[in-house]
TORBALUM-783524 format. One record per residue (C-alpha): residue in three letters; chain; x, y, z. Coordinates in steps of 0.02 Angstrom, whole numbers, plus 50000, padded with zeros to 5 digits. Layout:
TORBALUM-783524
type;mol;xx;yy;zz
ALA;A;X;Y;Z
...
This chain:
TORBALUM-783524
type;mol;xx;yy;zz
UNK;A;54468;54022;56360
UNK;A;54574;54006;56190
UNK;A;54548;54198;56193
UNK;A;54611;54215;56366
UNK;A;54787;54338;56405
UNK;A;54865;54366;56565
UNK;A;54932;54549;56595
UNK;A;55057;54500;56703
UNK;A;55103;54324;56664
UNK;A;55235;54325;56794
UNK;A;55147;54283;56918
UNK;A;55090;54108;56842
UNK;A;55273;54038;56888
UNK;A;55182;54057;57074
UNK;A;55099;53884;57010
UNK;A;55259;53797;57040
UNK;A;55215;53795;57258
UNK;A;55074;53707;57245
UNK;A;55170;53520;57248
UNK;A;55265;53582;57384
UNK;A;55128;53629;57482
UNK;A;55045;53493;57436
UNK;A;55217;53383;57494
UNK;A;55230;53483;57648
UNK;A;55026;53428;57702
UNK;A;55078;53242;57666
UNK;A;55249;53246;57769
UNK;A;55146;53341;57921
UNK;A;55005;53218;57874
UNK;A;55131;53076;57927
UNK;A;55223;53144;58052
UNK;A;55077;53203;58171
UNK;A;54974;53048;58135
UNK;A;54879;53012;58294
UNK;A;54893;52859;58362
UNK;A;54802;52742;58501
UNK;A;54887;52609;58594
UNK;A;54778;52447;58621
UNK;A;54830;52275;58713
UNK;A;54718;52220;58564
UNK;A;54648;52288;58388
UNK;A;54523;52111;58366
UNK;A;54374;52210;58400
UNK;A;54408;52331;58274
UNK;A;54465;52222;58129
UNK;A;54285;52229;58043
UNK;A;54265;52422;58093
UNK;A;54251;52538;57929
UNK;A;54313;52716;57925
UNK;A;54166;52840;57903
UNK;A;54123;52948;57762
UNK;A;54174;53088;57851
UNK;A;54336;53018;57892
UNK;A;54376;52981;57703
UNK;A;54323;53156;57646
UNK;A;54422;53252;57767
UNK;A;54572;53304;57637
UNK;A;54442;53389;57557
UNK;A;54488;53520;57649
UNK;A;54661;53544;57598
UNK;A;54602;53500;57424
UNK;A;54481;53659;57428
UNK;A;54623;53783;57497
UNK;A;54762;53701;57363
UNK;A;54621;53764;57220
UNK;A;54582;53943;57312
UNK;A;54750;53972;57312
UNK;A;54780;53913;57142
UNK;A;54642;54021;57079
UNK;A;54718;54166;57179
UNK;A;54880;54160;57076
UNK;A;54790;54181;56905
UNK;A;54684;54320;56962
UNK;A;54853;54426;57024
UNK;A;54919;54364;56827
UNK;A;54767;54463;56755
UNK;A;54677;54375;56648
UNK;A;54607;54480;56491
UNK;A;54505;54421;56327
UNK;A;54562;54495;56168
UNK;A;54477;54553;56016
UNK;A;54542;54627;55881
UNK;A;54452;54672;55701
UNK;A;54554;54682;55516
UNK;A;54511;54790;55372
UNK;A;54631;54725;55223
UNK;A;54618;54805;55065
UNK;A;54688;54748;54933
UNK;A;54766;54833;54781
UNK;A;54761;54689;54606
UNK;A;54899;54661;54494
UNK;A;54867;54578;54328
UNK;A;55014;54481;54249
UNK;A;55045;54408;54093
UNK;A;55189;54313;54019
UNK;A;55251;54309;53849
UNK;A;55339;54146;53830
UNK;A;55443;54133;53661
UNK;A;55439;53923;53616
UNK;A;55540;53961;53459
UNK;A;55648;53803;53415
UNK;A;55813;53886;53462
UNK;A;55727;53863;53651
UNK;A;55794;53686;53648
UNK;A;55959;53734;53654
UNK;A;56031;53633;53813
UNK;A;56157;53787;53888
UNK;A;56015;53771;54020
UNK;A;55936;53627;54107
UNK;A;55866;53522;54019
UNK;A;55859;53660;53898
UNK;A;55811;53843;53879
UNK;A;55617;53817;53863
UNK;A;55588;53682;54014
UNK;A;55692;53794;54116
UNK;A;55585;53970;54073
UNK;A;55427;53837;54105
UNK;A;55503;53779;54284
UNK;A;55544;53950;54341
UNK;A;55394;54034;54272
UNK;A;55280;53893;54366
UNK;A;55362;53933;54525
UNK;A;55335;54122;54506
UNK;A;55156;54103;54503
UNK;A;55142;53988;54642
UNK;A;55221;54148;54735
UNK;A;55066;54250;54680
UNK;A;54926;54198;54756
UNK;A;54818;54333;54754
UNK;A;54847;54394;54561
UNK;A;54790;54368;54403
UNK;A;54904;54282;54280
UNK;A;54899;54229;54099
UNK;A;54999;54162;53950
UNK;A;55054;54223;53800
UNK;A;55151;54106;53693
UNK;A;55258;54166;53540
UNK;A;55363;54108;53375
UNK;A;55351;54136;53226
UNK;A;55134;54211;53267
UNK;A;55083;54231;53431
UNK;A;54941;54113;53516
UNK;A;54845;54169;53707
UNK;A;54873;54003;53789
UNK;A;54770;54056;53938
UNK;A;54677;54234;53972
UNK;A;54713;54302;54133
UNK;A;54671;54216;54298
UNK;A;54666;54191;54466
UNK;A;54645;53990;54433
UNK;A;54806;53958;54456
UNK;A;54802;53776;54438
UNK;A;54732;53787;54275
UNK;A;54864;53900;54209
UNK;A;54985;53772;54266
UNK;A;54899;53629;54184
UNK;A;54928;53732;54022
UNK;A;55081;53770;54057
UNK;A;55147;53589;54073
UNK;A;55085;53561;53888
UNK;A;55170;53691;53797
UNK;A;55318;53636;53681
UNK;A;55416;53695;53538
UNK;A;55320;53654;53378
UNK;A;55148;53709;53432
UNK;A;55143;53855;53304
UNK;A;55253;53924;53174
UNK;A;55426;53940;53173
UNK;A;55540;54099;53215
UNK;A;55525;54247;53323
UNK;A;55414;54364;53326
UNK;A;55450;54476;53480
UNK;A;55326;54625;53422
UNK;A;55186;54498;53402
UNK;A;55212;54408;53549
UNK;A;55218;54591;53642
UNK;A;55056;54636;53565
UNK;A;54950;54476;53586
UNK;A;55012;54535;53787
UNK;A;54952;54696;53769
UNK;A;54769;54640;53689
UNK;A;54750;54520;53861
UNK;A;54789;54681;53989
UNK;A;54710;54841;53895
UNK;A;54531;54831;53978
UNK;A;54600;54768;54130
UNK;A;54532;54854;54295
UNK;A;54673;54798;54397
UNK;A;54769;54931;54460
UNK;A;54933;54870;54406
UNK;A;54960;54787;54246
UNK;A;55140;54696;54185
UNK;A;55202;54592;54069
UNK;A;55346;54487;54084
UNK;A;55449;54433;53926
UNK;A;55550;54287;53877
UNK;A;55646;54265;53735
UNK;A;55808;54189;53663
UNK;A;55845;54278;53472
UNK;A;55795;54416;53376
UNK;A;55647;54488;53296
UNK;A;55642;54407;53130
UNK;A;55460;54403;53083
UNK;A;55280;54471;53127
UNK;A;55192;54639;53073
UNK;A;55213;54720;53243
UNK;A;55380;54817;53283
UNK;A;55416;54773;53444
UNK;A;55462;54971;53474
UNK;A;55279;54994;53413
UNK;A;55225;54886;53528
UNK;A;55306;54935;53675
UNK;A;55249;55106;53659
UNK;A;55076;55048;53645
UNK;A;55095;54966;53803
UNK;A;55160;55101;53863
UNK;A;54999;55197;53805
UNK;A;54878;55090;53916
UNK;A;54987;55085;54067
UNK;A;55076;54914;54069
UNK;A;55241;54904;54129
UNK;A;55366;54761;54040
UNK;A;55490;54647;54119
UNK;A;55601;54592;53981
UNK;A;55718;54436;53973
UNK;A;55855;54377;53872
UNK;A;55869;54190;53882
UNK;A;56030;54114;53827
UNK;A;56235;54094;53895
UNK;A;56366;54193;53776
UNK;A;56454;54133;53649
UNK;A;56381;53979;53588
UNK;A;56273;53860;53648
UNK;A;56239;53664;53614
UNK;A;56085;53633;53494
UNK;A;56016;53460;53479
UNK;A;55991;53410;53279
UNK;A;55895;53253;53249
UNK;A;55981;53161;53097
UNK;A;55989;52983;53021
UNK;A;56109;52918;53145
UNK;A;55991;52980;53315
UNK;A;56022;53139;53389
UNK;A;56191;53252;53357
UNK;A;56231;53417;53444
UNK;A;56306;53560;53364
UNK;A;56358;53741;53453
UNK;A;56272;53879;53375
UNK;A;56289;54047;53396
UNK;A;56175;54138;53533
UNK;A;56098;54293;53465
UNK;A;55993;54428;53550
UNK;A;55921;54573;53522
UNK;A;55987;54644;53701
UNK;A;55971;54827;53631
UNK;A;55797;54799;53572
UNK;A;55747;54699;53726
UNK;A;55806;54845;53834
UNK;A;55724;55002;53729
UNK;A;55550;54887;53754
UNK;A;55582;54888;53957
UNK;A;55638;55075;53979
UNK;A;55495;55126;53862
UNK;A;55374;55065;53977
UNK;A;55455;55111;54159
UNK;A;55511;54897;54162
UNK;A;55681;54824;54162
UNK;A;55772;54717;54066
UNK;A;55876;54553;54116
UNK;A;56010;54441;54047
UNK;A;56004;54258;54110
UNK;A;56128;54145;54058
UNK;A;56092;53985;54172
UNK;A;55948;53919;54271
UNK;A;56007;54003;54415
UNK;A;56017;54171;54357
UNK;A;55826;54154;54280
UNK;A;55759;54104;54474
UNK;A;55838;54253;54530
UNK;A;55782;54365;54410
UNK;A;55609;54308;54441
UNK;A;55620;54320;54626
UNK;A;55677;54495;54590
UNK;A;55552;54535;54474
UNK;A;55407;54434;54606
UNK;A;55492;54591;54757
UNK;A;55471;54704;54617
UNK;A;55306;54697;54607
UNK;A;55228;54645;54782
UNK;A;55043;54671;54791
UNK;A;55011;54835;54900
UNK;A;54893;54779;55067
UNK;A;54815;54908;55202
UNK;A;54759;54855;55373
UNK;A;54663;54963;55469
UNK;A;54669;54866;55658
UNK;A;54574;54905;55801
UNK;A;54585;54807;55977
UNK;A;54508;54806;56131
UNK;A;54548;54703;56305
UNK;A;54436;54653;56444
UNK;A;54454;54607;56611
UNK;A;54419;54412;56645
UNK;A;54457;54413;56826
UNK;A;54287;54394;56909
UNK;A;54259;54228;56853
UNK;A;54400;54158;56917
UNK;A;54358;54282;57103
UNK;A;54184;54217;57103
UNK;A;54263;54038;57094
UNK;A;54389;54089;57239
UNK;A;54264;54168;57335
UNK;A;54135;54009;57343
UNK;A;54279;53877;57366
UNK;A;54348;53976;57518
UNK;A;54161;53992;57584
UNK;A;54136;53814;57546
UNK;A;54293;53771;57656
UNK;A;54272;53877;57794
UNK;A;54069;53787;57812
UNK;A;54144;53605;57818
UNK;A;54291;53662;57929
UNK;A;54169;53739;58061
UNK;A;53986;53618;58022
UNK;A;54064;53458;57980
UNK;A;54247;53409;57993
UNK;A;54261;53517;58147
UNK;A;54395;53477;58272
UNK;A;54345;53447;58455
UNK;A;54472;53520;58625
């Protein structure tokens, strides 16, 4: 029944007569009530109506659920079945997190790093049915967690990443290239990196030119970002007397950042507050939507018979008590 349609569902509001028809066989019921008069009832007072007599709104009972079953047959009821062929078409995503200590500048909330780890964590929650790792970068350039489609393990690994885990500075091209090792045998039929990074190439062997254009090579398309508000930002210095903040100047590579994303068919964004960074993700997350074909296929039945059959021996079933056993006499 849970795959049971009606054609013509219409027809179903038809339900709404039976309590007045059922009202209207109570009010006659009462009104034509026969009566017999008696200068006494005493020799009745034990008497017990019959079986017969108690059963006799059966009758009315069996037309109410005829006609009821009357009104869903003119609704047409039809079963529905219906078949999916979903193919799906892989993308396999990595992203290059610089955790430099300039990350811990506090122009975003809390700062620059817990903000690119908030974001980043919500972006793969939004991509359930790809592949992700993580690539974290500095000074040298560390895989944090290959590509997968355990999401809650990437997340787990996520949570523990802080500035400090490697050596200092920023090395963009290694960072880039550690990226590229994690996608190059990849089968998936899109591959893209995405990233993040607050300052300038200052160390490394890798170019990050170089290492674009080897991405380019095997196919993998990069998002960059440039993390940071303009002008200067407040940086946190830990001293004798506790913690004292100092602006410092924000520096990036924009021009570099932006040769690495047109090299490889990506783009390149500028955040400069948390905001900006969720909608860059959510932009990059439309970007690149997983592709999914459906092939669909369905077929309806009829389902009326059922309910005529039912009709059919409920009217039958009436009409033999009306005329063998509650039959009325002259």
């Amino acid at each position: 029944m849970r795959d049971i349609v009606f054609a013509y569902p219409e027809f179903l509001y038809l339900l709404i007569l039976i309590p007045f028809i059922i009202g209207w066989y109570v009010y006659r019921l009462k009104k034509h009530q026969p009566a017999l008069i008696l200068s006494t009832m005493q020799g009745f007072e034990n008497t017990k109506p019959s079986l017969r007599v108690r059963l006799r709104h059966i009758l009315f009972v069996l037309r109410v659920i005829v006609i009821g079953l009357m009104i869903i047959i003119l609704a047409r009821p039809q079963s529905s079945s219906s078949h999916k062929n979903v193919t799906t078409e892989g993308i396999d995503i990595v992203l290059a997190l610089d955790i430099s200590t300039s990350m811990l500048a506090e122009d975003f909330h809390p700062n620059r790093l817990e903000a690119a780890k908030k974001t980043a964590m919500t972006f793969i929650d939004n991509r359930v049915d790809d592949r992700i790792g993580l690539v974290i970068f500095s000074g040298e350039s560390f895989t944090q967690c290959p590509v997968t489609i355990d999401h809650d393990v990437l997340k787990n690994l996520f949570n523990s990443i802080k500035s400090g885990m490697i050596t200092d500075g920023t090395a963009i091209g290694n960072g880039l290239a550690t990226a590229i090792t994690r996608l190059k045998d990849s089968k998936a039929k899109s591959k893209v990196i995405i990233l993040l990074t607050d300052g300038v190439n200052n160390t490394g062997f890798v170019a990050p030119l170089s290492a674009a254009e080897i991405a380019k090579t095997f196919g993998i398309r990069v998002y960059t970002i440039g993390i940071g508000s303009r002008g200067v930002a407040p940086y946190p210095f830990k001293t004798p007397f506790g913690i004292q903040y100092q602006n410092i100047p924000v520096e990036i590579d924009e021009q570099v950042l932006k040769d690495i994303a047109k090299t490889t068919d990506g783009k390149y964004f500028r955040a400069t507050g948390n905001k900006a960074l969720e909608n860059i993700y959510n932009e990059i997350d439309k970007m690149e939507k997983t592709r999914v074909d459906v092939a669909v296929w369905n077929r309806r039945s009829e389902e009326f018979l059922p309910f005529a059959i039912a009709a059919g021996a409920f009217l039958l079933l009436e009409l033999l008590l009306r005329f063998f056993v509650f039959r009325n006499l002259p």
